[in-house]
TITI-765127 format. One record per residue (C-alpha): residue in three letters; x negated, y negated, z negated. Coordinates in steps of 0.1 Angstrom, whole numbers, plus 5000, padded with zeros to 4 digits. Layout:
# TITI-765127
code px py pz
Ala X Y Z
...
END
This chain:
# TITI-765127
code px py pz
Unk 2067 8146 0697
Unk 2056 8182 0690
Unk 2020 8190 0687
Unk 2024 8214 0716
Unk 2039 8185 0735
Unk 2008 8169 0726
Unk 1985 8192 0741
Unk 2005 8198 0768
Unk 2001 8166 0781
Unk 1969 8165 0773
Unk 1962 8190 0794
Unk 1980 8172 0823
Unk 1963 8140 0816
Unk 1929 8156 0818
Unk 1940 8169 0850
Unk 1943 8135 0865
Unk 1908 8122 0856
Unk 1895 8152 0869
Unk 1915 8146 0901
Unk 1905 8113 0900
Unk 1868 8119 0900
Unk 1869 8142 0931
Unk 1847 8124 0961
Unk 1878 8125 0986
Unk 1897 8106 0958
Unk 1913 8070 0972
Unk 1925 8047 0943
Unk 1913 8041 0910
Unk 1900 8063 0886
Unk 1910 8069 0853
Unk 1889 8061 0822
Unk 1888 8082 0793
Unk 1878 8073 0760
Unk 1885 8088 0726
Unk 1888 8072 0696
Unk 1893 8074 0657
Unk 1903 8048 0635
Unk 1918 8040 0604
Unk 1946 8011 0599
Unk 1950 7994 0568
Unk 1981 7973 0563
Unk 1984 7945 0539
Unk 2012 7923 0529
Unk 1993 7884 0517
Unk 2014 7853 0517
Unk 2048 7873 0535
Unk 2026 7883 0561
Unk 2019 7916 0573
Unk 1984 7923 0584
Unk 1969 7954 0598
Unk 1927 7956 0601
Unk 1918 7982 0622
Unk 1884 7999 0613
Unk 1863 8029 0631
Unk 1863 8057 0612
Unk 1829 8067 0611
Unk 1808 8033 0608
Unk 1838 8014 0589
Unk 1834 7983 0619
Unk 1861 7962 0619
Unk 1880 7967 0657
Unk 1907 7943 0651
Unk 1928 7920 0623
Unk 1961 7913 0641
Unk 2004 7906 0628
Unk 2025 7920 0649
Unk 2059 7902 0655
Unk 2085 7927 0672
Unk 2102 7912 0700
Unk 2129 7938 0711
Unk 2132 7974 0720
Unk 2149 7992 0741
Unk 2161 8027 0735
Unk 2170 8050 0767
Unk 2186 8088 0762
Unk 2174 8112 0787
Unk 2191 8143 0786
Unk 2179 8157 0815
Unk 2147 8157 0799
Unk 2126 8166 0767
Unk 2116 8136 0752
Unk 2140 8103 0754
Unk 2121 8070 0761
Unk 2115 8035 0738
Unk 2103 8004 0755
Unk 2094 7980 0729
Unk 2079 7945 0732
Unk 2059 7930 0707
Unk 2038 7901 0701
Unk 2008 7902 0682
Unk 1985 7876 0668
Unk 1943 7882 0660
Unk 1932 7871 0626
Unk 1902 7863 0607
Unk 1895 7890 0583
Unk 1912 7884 0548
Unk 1895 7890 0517
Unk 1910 7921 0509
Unk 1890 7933 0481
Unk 1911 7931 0451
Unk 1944 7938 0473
Unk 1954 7972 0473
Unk 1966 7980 0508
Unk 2005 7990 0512
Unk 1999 8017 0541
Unk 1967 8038 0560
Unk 1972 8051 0589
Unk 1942 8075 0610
Unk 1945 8074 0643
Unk 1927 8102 0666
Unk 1937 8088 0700
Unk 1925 8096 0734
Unk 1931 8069 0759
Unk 1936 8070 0797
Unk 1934 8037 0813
Unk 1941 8030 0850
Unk 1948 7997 0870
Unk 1974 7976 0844
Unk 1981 8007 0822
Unk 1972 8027 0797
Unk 1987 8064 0786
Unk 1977 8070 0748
Unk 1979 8100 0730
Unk 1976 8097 0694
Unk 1974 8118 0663
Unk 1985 8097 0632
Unk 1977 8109 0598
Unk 1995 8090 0566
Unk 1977 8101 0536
Unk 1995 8111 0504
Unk 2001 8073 0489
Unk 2014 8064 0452
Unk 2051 8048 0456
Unk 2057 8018 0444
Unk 2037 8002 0407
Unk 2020 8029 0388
Unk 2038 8026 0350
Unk 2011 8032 0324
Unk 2035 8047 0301
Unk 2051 8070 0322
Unk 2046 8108 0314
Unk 2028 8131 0339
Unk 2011 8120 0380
Unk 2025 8090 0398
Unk 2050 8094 0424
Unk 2032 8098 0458
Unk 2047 8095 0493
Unk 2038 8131 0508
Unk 2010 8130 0537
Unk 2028 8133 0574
Unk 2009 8140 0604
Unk 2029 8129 0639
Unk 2020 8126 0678
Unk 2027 8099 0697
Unk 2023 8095 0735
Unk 2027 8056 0747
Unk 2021 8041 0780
Unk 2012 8005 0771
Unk 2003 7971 0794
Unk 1965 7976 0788
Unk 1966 7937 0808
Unk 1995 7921 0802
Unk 1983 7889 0809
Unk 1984 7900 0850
Unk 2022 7915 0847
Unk 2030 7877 0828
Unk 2015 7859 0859
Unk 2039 7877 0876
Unk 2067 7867 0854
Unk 2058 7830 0856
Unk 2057 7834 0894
Unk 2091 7845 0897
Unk 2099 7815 0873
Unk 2082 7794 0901
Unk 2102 7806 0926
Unk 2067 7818 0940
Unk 2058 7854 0958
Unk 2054 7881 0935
Unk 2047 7916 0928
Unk 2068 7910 0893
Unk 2091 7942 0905
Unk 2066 7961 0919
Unk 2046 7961 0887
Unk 2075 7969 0868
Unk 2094 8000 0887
Unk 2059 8014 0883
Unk 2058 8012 0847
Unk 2093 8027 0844
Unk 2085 8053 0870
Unk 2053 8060 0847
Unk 2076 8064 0819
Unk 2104 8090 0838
Unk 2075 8106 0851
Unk 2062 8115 0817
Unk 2092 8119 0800
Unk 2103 8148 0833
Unk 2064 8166 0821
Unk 2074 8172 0789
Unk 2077 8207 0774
END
Protein backbone atom coordinates (compact mmCIF):
# COMPACT_ATOMS: atom_id res chain seq x y z
CA UNK A 1 0.00 0.00 0.00
CA UNK A 2 1.03 3.58 -0.97
CA UNK A 3 1.63 6.11 1.62
CA UNK A 4 -1.11 8.16 0.16
CA UNK A 5 -3.26 5.13 0.46
CA UNK A 6 -2.28 5.26 3.90
CA UNK A 7 -3.48 8.58 4.70
CA UNK A 8 -6.32 8.29 2.71
CA UNK A 9 -7.75 5.83 4.81
CA UNK A 10 -6.73 7.32 7.57
CA UNK A 11 -8.66 9.99 6.92
CA UNK A 12 -11.77 7.84 6.45
CA UNK A 13 -11.04 5.94 9.49
CA UNK A 14 -10.91 9.06 11.59
CA UNK A 15 -14.16 9.90 10.05
CA UNK A 16 -15.83 6.97 11.61
CA UNK A 17 -14.76 7.53 15.29
CA UNK A 18 -15.78 10.92 14.80
CA UNK A 19 -19.21 9.66 13.50
CA UNK A 20 -19.24 7.36 16.14
CA UNK A 21 -18.88 9.78 19.00
CA UNK A 22 -21.89 11.95 17.80
CA UNK A 23 -24.83 11.83 20.63
CA UNK A 24 -27.54 10.54 18.08
CA UNK A 25 -24.92 7.69 17.38
CA UNK A 26 -26.63 3.89 17.84
CA UNK A 27 -24.01 1.06 18.01
CA UNK A 28 -20.68 0.90 19.17
CA UNK A 29 -18.10 3.27 19.13
CA UNK A 30 -14.79 2.95 17.85
CA UNK A 31 -11.63 3.04 19.97
CA UNK A 32 -8.58 4.67 18.89
CA UNK A 33 -5.29 4.15 20.09
CA UNK A 34 -1.85 4.75 18.63
CA UNK A 35 1.04 2.98 19.07
CA UNK A 36 4.86 2.58 18.41
CA UNK A 37 6.88 -0.34 18.85
CA UNK A 38 9.75 -2.10 17.88
CA UNK A 39 9.88 -6.01 17.01
CA UNK A 40 12.83 -7.98 17.50
CA UNK A 41 12.97 -11.44 15.94
CA UNK A 42 15.22 -14.16 17.01
CA UNK A 43 15.84 -17.54 15.79
CA UNK A 44 16.94 -20.04 19.33
CA UNK A 45 16.62 -23.75 19.18
CA UNK A 46 14.77 -23.68 15.31
CA UNK A 47 12.37 -21.42 16.80
CA UNK A 48 11.41 -18.16 15.61
CA UNK A 49 10.58 -15.70 18.29
CA UNK A 50 9.50 -12.09 18.01
CA UNK A 51 9.48 -9.74 21.45
CA UNK A 52 7.59 -6.90 20.98
CA UNK A 53 8.86 -3.73 22.94
CA UNK A 54 7.39 0.01 23.24
CA UNK A 55 9.48 2.27 21.66
CA UNK A 56 9.89 4.81 24.07
CA UNK A 57 10.13 2.98 27.66
CA UNK A 58 11.67 -0.33 26.06
CA UNK A 59 8.56 -2.47 28.07
CA UNK A 60 8.28 -5.64 26.85
CA UNK A 61 4.33 -5.87 25.15
CA UNK A 62 4.59 -9.40 24.05
CA UNK A 63 7.13 -12.66 23.35
CA UNK A 64 5.02 -14.82 21.01
CA UNK A 65 6.01 -17.74 17.68
CA UNK A 66 3.82 -17.51 15.14
CA UNK A 67 2.89 -20.72 13.23
CA UNK A 68 1.19 -19.76 9.72
CA UNK A 69 -1.81 -21.73 9.15
CA UNK A 70 -2.95 -20.82 5.57
CA UNK A 71 -3.68 -17.79 3.41
CA UNK A 72 -5.81 -16.97 1.08
CA UNK A 73 -5.05 -14.64 -1.79
CA UNK A 74 -8.16 -12.87 -3.62
CA UNK A 75 -7.62 -10.48 -6.94
CA UNK A 76 -9.85 -7.63 -7.09
CA UNK A 77 -9.69 -5.97 -10.20
CA UNK A 78 -12.42 -3.80 -9.81
CA UNK A 79 -10.58 -2.28 -7.11
CA UNK A 80 -7.21 -0.73 -5.91
CA UNK A 81 -5.84 -2.90 -3.53
CA UNK A 82 -6.43 -6.91 -3.83
CA UNK A 83 -7.10 -8.70 -0.50
CA UNK A 84 -5.01 -11.61 1.76
CA UNK A 85 -6.85 -13.42 4.46
CA UNK A 86 -4.28 -15.25 6.47
CA UNK A 87 -4.70 -17.43 9.52
CA UNK A 88 -2.15 -17.88 11.95
CA UNK A 89 -1.60 -19.36 15.20
CA UNK A 90 0.60 -17.82 17.65
CA UNK A 91 2.01 -19.02 20.93
CA UNK A 92 3.14 -16.40 24.15
CA UNK A 93 6.49 -17.09 25.57
CA UNK A 94 8.56 -16.29 28.50
CA UNK A 95 11.13 -13.81 27.61
CA UNK A 96 14.49 -15.56 26.32
CA UNK A 97 17.69 -14.48 27.42
CA UNK A 98 18.59 -12.58 24.51
CA UNK A 99 21.62 -10.83 25.53
CA UNK A 100 24.46 -12.38 23.74
CA UNK A 101 22.07 -13.28 20.60
CA UNK A 102 22.14 -10.84 17.95
CA UNK A 103 18.62 -10.50 16.61
CA UNK A 104 18.04 -11.63 12.79
CA UNK A 105 15.34 -8.80 11.97
CA UNK A 106 13.81 -5.16 13.69
CA UNK A 107 10.91 -4.08 12.62
CA UNK A 108 9.21 -0.34 14.04
CA UNK A 109 5.91 -0.31 13.92
CA UNK A 110 3.84 3.20 14.08
CA UNK A 111 0.30 1.84 14.12
CA UNK A 112 -2.96 3.44 14.72
CA UNK A 113 -5.62 0.98 15.76
CA UNK A 114 -9.38 1.21 15.35
CA UNK A 115 -11.18 -1.39 17.32
CA UNK A 116 -15.00 -2.01 17.17
CA UNK A 117 -17.13 -5.01 18.37
CA UNK A 118 -14.90 -8.42 17.19
CA UNK A 119 -12.62 -6.30 14.96
CA UNK A 120 -9.90 -4.29 14.60
CA UNK A 121 -8.76 -2.06 11.36
CA UNK A 122 -4.81 -1.38 11.75
CA UNK A 123 -2.84 0.93 9.94
CA UNK A 124 0.71 0.47 10.24
CA UNK A 125 3.90 2.16 9.25
CA UNK A 126 6.80 -0.54 9.28
CA UNK A 127 10.32 0.65 9.29
CA UNK A 128 13.26 -2.19 8.61
CA UNK A 129 16.49 -0.56 9.44
CA UNK A 130 19.57 -0.95 7.34
CA UNK A 131 20.81 -4.55 8.71
CA UNK A 132 24.32 -6.33 7.97
CA UNK A 133 23.62 -9.57 5.66
CA UNK A 134 24.62 -12.57 6.75
CA UNK A 135 28.36 -13.16 9.12
CA UNK A 136 30.50 -10.21 9.11
CA UNK A 137 34.10 -11.65 7.59
CA UNK A 138 36.95 -9.99 9.48
CA UNK A 139 39.18 -10.21 6.61
CA UNK A 140 37.05 -8.88 4.15
CA UNK A 141 38.16 -5.47 2.55
CA UNK A 142 35.84 -2.39 2.93
CA UNK A 143 31.84 -2.08 5.10
CA UNK A 144 29.81 -5.18 5.59
CA UNK A 145 27.01 -5.91 3.22
CA UNK A 146 23.84 -4.35 4.68
CA UNK A 147 20.20 -5.07 3.63
CA UNK A 148 18.95 -1.41 2.58
CA UNK A 149 16.29 0.23 5.17
CA UNK A 150 12.50 -0.13 3.56
CA UNK A 151 9.72 1.72 4.87
CA UNK A 152 5.97 0.08 3.92
CA UNK A 153 2.19 0.60 4.93
CA UNK A 154 0.02 -1.90 5.82
CA UNK A 155 -3.74 -1.74 6.51
CA UNK A 156 -5.16 -5.17 8.21
CA UNK A 157 -8.52 -5.83 9.65
CA UNK A 158 -7.77 -8.49 12.24
CA UNK A 159 -10.15 -10.71 14.82
CA UNK A 160 -9.26 -8.43 17.84
CA UNK A 161 -11.50 -11.59 19.81
CA UNK A 162 -11.17 -14.55 18.16
CA UNK A 163 -11.95 -16.56 20.91
CA UNK A 164 -15.97 -15.36 20.33
CA UNK A 165 -15.85 -16.03 16.29
CA UNK A 166 -14.27 -19.84 17.59
CA UNK A 167 -17.38 -20.35 19.84
CA UNK A 168 -19.14 -19.87 16.94
CA UNK A 169 -17.18 -22.37 15.01
CA UNK A 170 -17.57 -25.05 17.66
CA UNK A 171 -21.32 -24.29 17.67
CA UNK A 172 -21.79 -25.15 14.19
CA UNK A 173 -19.64 -28.30 15.09
CA UNK A 174 -22.43 -28.99 17.63
CA UNK A 175 -25.00 -28.79 15.39
CA UNK A 176 -26.04 -25.85 17.85
CA UNK A 177 -27.59 -22.13 16.73
CA UNK A 178 -25.09 -19.87 15.63
CA UNK A 179 -24.17 -16.55 14.42
CA UNK A 180 -20.85 -18.46 12.83
CA UNK A 181 -22.03 -16.84 9.21
CA UNK A 182 -23.12 -13.73 10.35
CA UNK A 183 -19.83 -13.04 12.00
CA UNK A 184 -18.09 -14.01 9.04
CA UNK A 185 -19.95 -12.21 5.83
CA UNK A 186 -19.17 -9.21 8.05
CA UNK A 187 -15.58 -9.67 8.14
CA UNK A 188 -15.47 -10.22 4.37
CA UNK A 189 -17.85 -7.30 3.84
CA UNK A 190 -15.23 -5.27 6.10
CA UNK A 191 -12.66 -6.40 3.88
CA UNK A 192 -14.60 -5.41 0.19
CA UNK A 193 -15.55 -2.44 1.86
CA UNK A 194 -12.01 -1.32 2.31
CA UNK A 195 -10.55 -2.67 -0.48
CA UNK A 196 -13.79 -0.54 -2.81
CA UNK A 197 -12.13 2.89 -0.43
CA UNK A 198 -9.01 2.60 -1.72
CA UNK A 199 -7.30 5.33 -3.78
Amino acid sequence: MTLQQHAAFNRLLNQRVDETRRSEFRGSRIVYSHTKEIDHFYKIEGMRIRVTTEKDSGRIISVITKTKVADLNIYSPRTKLDIRITINEEKTLDKPDTDLIKPILERHKDRLSYKQDLWSFDLTQVVSPEQERGPVNPYALGPPKTTPAVTTHELEVEVARPEIWLAERAKVAANKPNHFHEITHIFLGNLRALAKRAI
